[in-house]
N, C-alpha and C positions, 0 to 999 in steps of 0.2 A: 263425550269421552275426553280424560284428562290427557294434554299432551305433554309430556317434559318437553321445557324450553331447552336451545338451543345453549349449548355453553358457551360459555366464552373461553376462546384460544388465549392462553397466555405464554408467551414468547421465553426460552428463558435467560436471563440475563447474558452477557457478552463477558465470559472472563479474559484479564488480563493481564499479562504478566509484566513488569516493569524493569529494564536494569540499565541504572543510572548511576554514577559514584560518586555524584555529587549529594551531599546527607543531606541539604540542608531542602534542594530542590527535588532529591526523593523523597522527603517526607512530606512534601507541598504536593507533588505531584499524585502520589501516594491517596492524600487525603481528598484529592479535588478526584480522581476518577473512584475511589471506592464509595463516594456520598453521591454520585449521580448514577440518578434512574437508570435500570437499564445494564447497568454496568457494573462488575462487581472485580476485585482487586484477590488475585489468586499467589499472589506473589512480586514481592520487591527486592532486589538485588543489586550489589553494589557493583558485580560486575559478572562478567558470563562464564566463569573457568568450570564450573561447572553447571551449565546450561542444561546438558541432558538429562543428569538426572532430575535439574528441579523441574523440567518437561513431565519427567516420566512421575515425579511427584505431585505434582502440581500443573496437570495439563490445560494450558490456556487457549483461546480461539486467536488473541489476536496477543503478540507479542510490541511493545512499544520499546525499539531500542537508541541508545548513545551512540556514538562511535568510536572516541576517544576513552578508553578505560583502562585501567592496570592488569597487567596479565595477558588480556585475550581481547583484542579488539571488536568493538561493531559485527566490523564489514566479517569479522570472522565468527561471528555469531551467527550473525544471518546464513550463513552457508550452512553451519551445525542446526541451525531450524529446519530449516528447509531439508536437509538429508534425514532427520530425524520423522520429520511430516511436513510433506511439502504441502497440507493444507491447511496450516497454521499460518495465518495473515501478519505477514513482519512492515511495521511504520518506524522508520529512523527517526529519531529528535534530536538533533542535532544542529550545533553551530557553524558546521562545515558548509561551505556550499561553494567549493573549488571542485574542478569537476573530477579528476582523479579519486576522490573519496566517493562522488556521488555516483560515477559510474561503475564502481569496481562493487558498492551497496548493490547496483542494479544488476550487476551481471550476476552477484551471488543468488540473488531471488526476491531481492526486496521488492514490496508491493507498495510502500509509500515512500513519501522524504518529505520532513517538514519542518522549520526552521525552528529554533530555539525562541528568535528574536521575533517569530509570527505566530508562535500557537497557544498565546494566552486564552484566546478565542477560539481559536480551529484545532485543540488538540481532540476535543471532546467528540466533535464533529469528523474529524479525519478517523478514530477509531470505529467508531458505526459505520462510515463510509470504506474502510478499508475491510472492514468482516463483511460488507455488502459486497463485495467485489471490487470495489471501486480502488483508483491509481490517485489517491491525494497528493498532491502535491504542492510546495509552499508557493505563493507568488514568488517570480525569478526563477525561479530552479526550470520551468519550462524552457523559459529561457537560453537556460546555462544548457539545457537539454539542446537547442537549436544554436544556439555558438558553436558546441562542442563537436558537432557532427556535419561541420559543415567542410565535408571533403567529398573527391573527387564522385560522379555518377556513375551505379554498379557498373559492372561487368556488362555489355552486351549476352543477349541470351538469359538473363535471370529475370525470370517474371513470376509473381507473388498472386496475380491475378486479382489483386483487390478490385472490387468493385467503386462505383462514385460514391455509394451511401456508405460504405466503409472505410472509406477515402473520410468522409466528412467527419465521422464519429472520430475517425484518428487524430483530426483537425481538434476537433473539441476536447478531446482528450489529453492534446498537449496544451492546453490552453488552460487545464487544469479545471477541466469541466465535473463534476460527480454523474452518475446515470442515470440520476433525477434530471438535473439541471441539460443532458443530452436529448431526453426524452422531452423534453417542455420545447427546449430549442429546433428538436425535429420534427414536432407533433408526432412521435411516436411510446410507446409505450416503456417502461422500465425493464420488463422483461424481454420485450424487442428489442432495447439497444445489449442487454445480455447474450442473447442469443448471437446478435452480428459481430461481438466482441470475441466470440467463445471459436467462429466462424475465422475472424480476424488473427485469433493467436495459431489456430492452426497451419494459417496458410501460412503466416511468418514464422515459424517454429519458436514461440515464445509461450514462457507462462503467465503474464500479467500485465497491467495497464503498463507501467512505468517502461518496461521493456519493450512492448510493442510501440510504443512515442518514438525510443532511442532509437530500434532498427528501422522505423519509418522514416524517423527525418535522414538517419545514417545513406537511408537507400531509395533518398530523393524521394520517396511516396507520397511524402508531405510536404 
């Protein structure tokens, strides 16, 4: 008896939205994420004044933003994303890495930060890793993450209930680990470190990697 083969799953590309005001390096940028596999280019923009509707035109999975732009800033972009569809995955690219810019990104909803000056290589990789769920982060910026919040221990009586292996994953995640590279590190599974993460944002009432780093190390956890 004939069987039909199994098909094959095909995944469909990651769109992306870009808005950069720089012409010269959105059209480099432009052309380096819409010729790789996988990824396809939904929109490039000089700055974000009107962000919603090119959303509602051109709906992206992961948004790649600036912070410095005319008009309407970054950090004020990210917040119009995230009110718009807080499941829209927002990575900063940016030259900033003063922590006022970087945390005020993070408290609007940013899901990545990644340097201007580091993502020749890792922008490509911070985009699949940030639509995975994952908190990309540039080397340093963890850092800037653990300077920044280095004040006094909570309140007596405030406990988060983290567990040690949630405790660890938090560890590696300000180390700017991916959930591949948690999962190798713990001998545990990709969807297992998912799972403790998703665990993890509830108990701290946060929405995403970058966030739960800042309130862990803020609230001595880590």
């Amino acid at each position: 008896m004939y069987e039909r083969p199994n098909a094959i799953t095909v995944m469909p590309p990651i769109r992306v939205s870009l808005y950069e005001d720089n012409d010269k390096l959105r059209g480099l940028l432009e052309l380096m994420i819409g010729t790789t596999d996988g990824l396809v280019m939904v929109g490039a923009y000089p700055d974000c004044r009107t962000i919603v509707t090119d959303l509602q035109q051109h709906p992206p999975d992961v948004v790649v933003m600036d912070i410095d732009m005319p008009g309407c800033s970054g950090i004020d972009g990210v917040r119009m994303v995230k009110e718009y569809d807080a499941r829209i995955r927002v990575l900063m690219h940016t030259v900033f890495a003063d922590d006022e810019k970087l945390f005020a990104c993070l408290s609007n909803g940013a899901n990545g930060y990644l340097l201007k000056k580091d993502s020749s290589t890792q922008l490509i990789a911070a985009i699949r890793d940030v639509f995975e769920g994952g908190g990309p982060l540039s080397p340093g910026i963890a850092r800037r993450v653990l300077e920044a919040f280095h004040q006094p221990l909570r309140a007596p009586g405030v406990e988060y209930h983290i567990t040690p292996r949630e405790r660890e994953i938090l560890e590696l995640l300000a180390r700017g680990f991916t959930y591949r590279m948690i999962g190798l590190e713990l001998a545990i599974s990709t969807e297992t470190v998912r799972r403790h993460l998703k665990n993890i944002y509830q108990k701290l009432h946060v929405q995403c990697g970058p966030e739960a780093v800042a309130k862990a190390i803020r609230e001595r956890i880590i």
